[in-house]
C-alpha positions in Angstrom: 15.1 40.7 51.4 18.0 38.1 52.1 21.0 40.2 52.8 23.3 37.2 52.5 22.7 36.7 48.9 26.2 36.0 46.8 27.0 39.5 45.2 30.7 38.2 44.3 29.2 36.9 40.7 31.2 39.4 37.9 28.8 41.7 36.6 29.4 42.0 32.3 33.8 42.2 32.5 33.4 43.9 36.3 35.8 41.8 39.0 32.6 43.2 41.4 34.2 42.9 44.8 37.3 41.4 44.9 56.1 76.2 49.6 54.7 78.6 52.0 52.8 81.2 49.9 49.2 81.6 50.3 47.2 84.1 48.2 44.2 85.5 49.7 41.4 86.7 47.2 38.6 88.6 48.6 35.5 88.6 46.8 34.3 92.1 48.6 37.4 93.7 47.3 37.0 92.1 43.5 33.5 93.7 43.9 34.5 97.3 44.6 37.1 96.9 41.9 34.6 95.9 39.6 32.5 99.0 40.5 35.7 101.4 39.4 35.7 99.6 36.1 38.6 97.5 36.6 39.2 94.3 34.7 38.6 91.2 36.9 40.0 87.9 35.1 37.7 86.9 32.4 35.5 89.8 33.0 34.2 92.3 35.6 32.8 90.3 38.6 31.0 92.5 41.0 29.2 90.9 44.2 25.7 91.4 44.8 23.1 89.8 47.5 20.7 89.2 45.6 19.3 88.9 41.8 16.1 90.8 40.6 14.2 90.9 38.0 15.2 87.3 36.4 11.9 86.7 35.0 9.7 89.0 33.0 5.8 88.7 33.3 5.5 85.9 30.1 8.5 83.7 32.7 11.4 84.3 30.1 14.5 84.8 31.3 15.9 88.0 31.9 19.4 89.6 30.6 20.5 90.1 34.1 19.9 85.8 34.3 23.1 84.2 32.8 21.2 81.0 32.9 20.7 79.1 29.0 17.5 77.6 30.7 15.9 77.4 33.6 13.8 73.9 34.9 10.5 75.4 36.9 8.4 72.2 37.4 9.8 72.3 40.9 7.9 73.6 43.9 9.9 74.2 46.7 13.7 73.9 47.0 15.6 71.5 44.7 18.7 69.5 47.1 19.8 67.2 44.7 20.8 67.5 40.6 22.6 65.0 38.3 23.8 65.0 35.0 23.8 62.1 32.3 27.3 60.9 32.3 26.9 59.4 28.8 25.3 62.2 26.7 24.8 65.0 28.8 21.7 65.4 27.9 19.2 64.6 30.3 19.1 65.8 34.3 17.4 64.6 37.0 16.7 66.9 40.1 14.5 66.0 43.5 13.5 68.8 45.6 11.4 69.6 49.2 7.8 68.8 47.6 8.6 65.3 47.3 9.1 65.3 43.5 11.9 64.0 41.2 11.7 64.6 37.8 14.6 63.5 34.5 14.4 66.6 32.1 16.1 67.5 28.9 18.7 69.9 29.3 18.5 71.2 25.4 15.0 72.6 26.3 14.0 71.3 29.7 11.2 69.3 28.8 10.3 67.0 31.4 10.8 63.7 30.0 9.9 61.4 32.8 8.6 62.3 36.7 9.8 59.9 38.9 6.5 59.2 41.2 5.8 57.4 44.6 8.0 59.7 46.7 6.9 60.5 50.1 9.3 63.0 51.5 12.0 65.1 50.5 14.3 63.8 47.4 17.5 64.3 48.5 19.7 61.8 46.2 19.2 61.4 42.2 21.7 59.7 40.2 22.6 58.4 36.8 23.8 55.0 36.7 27.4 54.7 34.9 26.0 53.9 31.4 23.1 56.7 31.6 20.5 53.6 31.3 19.2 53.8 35.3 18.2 57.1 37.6 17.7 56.3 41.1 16.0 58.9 43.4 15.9 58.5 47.0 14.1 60.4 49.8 14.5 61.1 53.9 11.8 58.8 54.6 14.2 55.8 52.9 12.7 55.1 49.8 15.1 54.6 47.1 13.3 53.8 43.8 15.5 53.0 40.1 14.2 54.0 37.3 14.7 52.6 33.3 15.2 56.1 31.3 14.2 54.5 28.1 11.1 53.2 29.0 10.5 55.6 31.8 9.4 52.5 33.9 10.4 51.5 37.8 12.3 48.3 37.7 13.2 48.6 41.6 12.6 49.8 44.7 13.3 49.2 48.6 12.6 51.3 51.5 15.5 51.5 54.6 15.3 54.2 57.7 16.1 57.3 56.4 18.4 57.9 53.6 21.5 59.8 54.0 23.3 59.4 50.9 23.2 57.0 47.6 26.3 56.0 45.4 26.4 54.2 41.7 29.5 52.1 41.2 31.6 53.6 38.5 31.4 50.6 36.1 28.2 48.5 37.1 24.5 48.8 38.2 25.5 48.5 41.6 24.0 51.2 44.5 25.8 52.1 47.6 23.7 54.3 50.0 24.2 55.3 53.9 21.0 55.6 56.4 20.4 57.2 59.8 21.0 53.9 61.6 24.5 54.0 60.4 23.9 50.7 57.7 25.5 51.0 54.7 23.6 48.9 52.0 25.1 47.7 48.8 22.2 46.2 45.7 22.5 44.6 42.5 20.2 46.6 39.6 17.8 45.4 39.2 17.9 42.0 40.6 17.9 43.5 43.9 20.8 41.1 45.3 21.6 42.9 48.7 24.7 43.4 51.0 24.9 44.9 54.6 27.6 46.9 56.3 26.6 46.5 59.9 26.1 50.4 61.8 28.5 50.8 65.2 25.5 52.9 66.9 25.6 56.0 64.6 24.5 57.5 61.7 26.3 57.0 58.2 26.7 60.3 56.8 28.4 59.9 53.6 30.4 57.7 51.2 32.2 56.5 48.0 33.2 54.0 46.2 37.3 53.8 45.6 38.6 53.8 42.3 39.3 50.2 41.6 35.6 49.3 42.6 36.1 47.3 45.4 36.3 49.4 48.4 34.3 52.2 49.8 34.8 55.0 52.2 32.6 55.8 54.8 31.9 58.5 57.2 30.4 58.4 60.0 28.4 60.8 62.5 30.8 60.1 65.3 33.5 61.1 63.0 35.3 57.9 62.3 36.0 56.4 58.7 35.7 53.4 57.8 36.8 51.8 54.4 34.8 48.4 53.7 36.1 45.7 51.7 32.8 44.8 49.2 33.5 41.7 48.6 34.2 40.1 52.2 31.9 42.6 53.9 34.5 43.4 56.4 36.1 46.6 56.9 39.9 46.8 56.5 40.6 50.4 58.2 38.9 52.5 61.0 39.5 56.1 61.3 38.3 55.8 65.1 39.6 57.5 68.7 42.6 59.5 69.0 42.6 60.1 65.2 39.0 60.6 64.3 37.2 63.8 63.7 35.6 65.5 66.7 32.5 66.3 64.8 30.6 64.4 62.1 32.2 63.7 58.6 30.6 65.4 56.0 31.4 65.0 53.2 34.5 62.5 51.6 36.4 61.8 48.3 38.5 59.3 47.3 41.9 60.1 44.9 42.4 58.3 41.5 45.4 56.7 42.9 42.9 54.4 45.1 45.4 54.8 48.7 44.0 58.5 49.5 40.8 60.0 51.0 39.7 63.3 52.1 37.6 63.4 55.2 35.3 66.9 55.7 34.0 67.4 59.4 31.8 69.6 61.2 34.5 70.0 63.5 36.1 72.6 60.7 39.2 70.1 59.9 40.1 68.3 56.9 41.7 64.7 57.1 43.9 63.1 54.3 44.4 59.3 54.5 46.4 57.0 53.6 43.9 53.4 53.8 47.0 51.2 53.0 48.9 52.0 56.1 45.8 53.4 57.9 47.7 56.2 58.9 46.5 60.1 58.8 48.8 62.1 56.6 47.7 65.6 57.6 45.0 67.4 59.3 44.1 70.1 57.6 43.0 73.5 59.4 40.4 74.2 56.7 37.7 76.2 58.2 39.1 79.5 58.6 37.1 81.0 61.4 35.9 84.4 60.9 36.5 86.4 64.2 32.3 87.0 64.3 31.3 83.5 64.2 30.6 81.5 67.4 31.5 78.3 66.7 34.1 76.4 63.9 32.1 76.9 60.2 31.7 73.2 58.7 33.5 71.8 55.9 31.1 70.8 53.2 32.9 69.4 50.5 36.3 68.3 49.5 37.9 67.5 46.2 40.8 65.9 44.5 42.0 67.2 41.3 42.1 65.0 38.7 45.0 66.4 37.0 47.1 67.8 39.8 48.5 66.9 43.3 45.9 69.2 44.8 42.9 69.3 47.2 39.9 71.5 47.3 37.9 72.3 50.9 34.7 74.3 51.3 33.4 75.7 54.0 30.6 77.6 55.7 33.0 80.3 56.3 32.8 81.4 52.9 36.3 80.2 52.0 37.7 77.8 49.3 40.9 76.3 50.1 43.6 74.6 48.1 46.5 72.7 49.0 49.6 71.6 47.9 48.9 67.5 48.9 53.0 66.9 48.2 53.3 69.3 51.3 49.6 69.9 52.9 50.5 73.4 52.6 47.6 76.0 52.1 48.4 77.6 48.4 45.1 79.6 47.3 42.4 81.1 49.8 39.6 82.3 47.8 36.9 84.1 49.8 33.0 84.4 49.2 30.7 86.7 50.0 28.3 83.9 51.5 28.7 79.8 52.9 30.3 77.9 50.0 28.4 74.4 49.8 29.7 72.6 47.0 32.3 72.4 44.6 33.7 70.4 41.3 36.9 70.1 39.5 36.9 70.6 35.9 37.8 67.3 34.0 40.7 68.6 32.2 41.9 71.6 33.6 43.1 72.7 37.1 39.8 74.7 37.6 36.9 74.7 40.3 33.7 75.6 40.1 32.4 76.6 43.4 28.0 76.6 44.4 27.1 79.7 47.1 24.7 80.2 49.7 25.1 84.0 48.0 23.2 81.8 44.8 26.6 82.4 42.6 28.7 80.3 41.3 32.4 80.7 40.3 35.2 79.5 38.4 38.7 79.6 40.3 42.2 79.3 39.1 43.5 77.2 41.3 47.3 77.8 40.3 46.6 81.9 40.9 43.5 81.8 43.5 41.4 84.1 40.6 37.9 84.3 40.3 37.6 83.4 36.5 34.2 84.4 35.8 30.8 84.2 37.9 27.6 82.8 37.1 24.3 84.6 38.4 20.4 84.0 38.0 19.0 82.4 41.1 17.5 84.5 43.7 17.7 81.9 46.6 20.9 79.7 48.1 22.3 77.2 45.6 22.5 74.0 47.0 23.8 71.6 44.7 26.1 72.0 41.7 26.8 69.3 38.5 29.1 69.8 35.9 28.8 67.9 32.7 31.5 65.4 31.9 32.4 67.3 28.7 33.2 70.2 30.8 30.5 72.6 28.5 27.4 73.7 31.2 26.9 73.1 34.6 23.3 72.7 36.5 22.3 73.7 39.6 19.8 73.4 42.1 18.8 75.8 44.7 16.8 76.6 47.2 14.5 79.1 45.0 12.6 76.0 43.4 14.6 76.3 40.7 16.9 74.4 38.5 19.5 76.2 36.4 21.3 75.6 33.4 24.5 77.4 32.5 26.7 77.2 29.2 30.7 77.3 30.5 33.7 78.5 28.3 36.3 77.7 30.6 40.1 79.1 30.0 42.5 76.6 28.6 40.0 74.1 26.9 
């Protein structure tokens, strides 16, 4: 493939290219309390290690399952689901046997499986307008599906994948591989762009908000942002300001200036990429006094609706701070690794995913656990919340996908 093809053609009406308080809630302690009978938010919220019983011998789901459905054609552990952003009606989910499959969330009937795979599918994704899925696997093969006609319209094979990005308002893929490349197509005419590697591995990205830009992390623990258009980069988080550990995991903010940088090395970077200058370095792994070595970050969030950033961590901790101060304002403990989390659209709420196979819903403003969601009986290792805001899916490692109906406070 020609990677000096023009992509700087429009695409439809796209200009392609061109405070001191911290409150501390403990999980462990909610749990007891919930044993005693105590009210906990939204309802009593006691911690357990595991779930039994979710299935009875005909596979229905159990009472003790809070799940609306659950996807079984999975099997070994699903890494990666999505939801539809236009209806919210369809997912798509790729797991450890090599499989990928775009389901109906109603009733989870499998309306397409996405064939050819020959490793792990580790990245699905609905395409801004619902109209593409693309799944991609470790071995590199990143294949685009049309949902309507359940038909492959393109495919191309890199070194290993690492991570796969739509562009918010075109048919335009982003993804990161083990030789630190960062490719950039044109669905489905397969127009290609390169973002030469500096001799590591690209370990995750984003597009910025106006479309334009995207962020880049690196194994070596530098960020770069790349201009799309010129194929240049215009800011390099690099020596004496980089992380000392491999990035993660990164977001950009609405306001197009910010990104959040999350790091093996258990900090949290907040950057500005007009001045190219780090803002604060956040301390956001909290180190429990029995682990060995700095827990990783792995995952950070802006809100949509407030000046505020969420970190995750291995340690089992959510953070949130105040990003008009950096200061730490909520630190809500799990029992287990947290792994993922997502803001709610409208409402200064975050839904956290748990190696403990829970998820939660935490006031940010008060640090509360506002209600818990149980069913899987293995670590949940990926987490989608529907634009509307009404269910969440997950994937986890008990070859299972889950589907979960969410009342949230406020809405």
């Amino acid at each position: 493939m020609d990677e000096e093809n023009n992509l700087e053609s429009p695409e439809e009406d796209i200009e392609f290219l061109e405070d001191d308080f911290v409150e501390v809630v403990d999980l462990d302690d909610e749990g007891e309390a919930a044993e005693d009978g105590l009210a906990i938010g939204m309802e009593d919220i006691g911690v357990s290690e595991e779930v039994d019983n979710q299935e009875d011998e005909n596979g229905a789901i159990s009472e003790d399952d809070d799940a609306d459905l659950c996807y079984e054609k999975h099997t070994a552990s699903i890494f990666s689901v999505s939801i539809d952003p236009v209806n919210n009606s369809m997912a798509v989910s790729g797991g450890e046997d090599d499989k990928a499959y775009v389901w109906r969330i109603q009733d989870g009937e499998t309306l397409m499986e996405c064939r050819g795979h020959k490793d792990s599918v580790t990245c699905t994704a609905f395409s801004h307008d619902s109209k593409l899925v693309a799944t991609g696997d470790m071995s590199g093969l990143i294949t685009v599906w049309d949902v309507a006609t359940q038909k492959e319209v393109w495919n191309f094979e890199t070194t290993d994948l690492e991570w796969l990005e739509w562009h918010n308002e075109a048919n335009i893929l982003l993804a990161g591989t083990a030789d630190g490349n960062v490719w950039m197509w044109r669905i489905p005419s397969g127009d290609c762009k390169t973002f030469q590697s500096h001799g590591c591995r690209s370990t995750c990205g984003v597009f910025m908000n106006d479309g334009k830009r995207a962020s880049v992390g690196y194994e070596d623990g530098t960020l770069k942002v790349w201009d799309l258009r010129q194929g240049m980069h215009t800011f390099h988080l690099s020596d004496g300001t980089s992380h000392q550990g491999s990035i993660t995991c990164v977001d950009a903010h609405r306001d197009n200036v910010l990104v959040a940088t999350g790091s093996e090395d258990s900090t949290v970077k907040v950057v500005n990429t007009n001045s190219g200058k780090v803002l604060s370095t956040l301390a956001a792994g909290f180190q429990s006094d029995d682990s060995d070595s700095p827990p990783s970050i792995e995952a950070v969030g802006f809100s949509p609706q407030q000046p505020m950033l969420a970190t995750a961590s291995l340690s089992g901790v959510l953070g949130i701070w105040d990003l008009s101060s950096y200061r730490l304002r909520q630190q809500c403990k799990h029992p287990g690794g947290v792994v993922q989390l997502k803001w709610d659209h409208s409402t200064p709420l975050v839904y956290t995913g748990c190696l403990d196979g829970v998820v939660r819903l935490w006031d940010s403003r008060s640090g509360s656990c506002e209600r818990e969601w149980r069913g899987h009986n293995g670590e949940i290792l990926d987490l989608a919340v529907s634009r509307d805001g009404s269910f969440l899916v997950t994937g986890s490692g008990d070859s299972t996908a889950r589907v979960f109906t969410v009342q949230t406070p406020g809405r």
